[in-house]
C-alpha positions in Angstrom: -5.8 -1.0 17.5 -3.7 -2.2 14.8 -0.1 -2.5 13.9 0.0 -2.9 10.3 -2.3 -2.1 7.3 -1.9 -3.3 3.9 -3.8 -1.7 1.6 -4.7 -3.0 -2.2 -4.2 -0.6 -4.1 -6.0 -0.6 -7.3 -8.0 2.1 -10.0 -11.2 1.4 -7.1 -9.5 2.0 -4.4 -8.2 5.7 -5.4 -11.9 6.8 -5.6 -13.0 5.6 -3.1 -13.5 7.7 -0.3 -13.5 5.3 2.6 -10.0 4.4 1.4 -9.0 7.9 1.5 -10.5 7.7 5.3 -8.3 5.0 6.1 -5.3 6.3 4.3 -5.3 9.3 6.4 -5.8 7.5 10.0 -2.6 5.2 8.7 -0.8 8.2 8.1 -2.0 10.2 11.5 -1.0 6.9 13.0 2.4 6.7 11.7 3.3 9.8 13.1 2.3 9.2 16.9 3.8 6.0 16.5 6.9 7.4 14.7 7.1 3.5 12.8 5.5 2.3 9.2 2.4 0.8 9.3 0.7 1.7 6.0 1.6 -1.2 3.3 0.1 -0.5 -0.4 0.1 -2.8 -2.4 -0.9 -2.7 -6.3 -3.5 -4.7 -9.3 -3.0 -2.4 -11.5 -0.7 1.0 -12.5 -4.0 3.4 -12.0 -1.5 4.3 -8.1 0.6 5.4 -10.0 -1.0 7.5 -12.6 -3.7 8.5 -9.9 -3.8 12.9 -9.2 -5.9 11.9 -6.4 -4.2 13.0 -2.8 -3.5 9.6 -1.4 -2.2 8.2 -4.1 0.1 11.1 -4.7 1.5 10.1 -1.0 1.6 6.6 -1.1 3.7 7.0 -4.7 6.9 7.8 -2.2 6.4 4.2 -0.5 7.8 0.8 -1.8 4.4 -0.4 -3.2 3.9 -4.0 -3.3 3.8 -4.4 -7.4 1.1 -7.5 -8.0 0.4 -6.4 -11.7 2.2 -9.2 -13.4 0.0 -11.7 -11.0 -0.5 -14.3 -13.7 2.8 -14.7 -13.3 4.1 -17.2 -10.8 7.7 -16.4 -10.1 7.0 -12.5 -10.4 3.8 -13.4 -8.0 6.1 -15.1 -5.7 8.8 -12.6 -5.9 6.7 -9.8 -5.4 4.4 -11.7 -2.2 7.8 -13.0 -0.1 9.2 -8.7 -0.1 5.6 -7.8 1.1 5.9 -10.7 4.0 9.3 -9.4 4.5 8.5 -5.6 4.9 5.8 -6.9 7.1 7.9 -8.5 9.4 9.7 -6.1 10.4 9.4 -3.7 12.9 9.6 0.2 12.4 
């Protein structure tokens, strides 16, 4: 019922088990659909440091990187490649 996901990515997240729910319907979902629809995106680096399954997975993905969020240009930067990726189709 959806075409797109995006998924904030953050040290809460990985443990949470709802996530890890939601994570693995994208994925299923993906696959029938043969196109992308799961879009991380990250607060902090715990994705990447994270031995949890899902975040293992979502590693190999072009994660939205919001860490340096203070920061308006890298904010910017960062939030017009997500809007991009989201745009288009496959």
């Amino acid at each position: 019922m959806r075409d797109k996901v995006v998924l904030i990515f953050s040290k809460n997240a990985i443990t949470s088990d709802w996530v890890e729910d939601e994570v693995s319907t994208a994925f299923e979902e993906e696959r029938r659909r043969t196109q992308s629809m799961l879009f991380p995106i990250r607060l902090d680096d715990a994705a990447m440091e994270a031995g949890e399954a899902c975040a293992s997975k979502l590693r190999f993905r072009n994660i939205g990187d919001f860490t340096r969020w203070k920061d308006h240009e890298a904010y910017k930067e960062t939030f017009d490649r997500v809007l991009r990726d989201l745009e288009v189709e496959g």
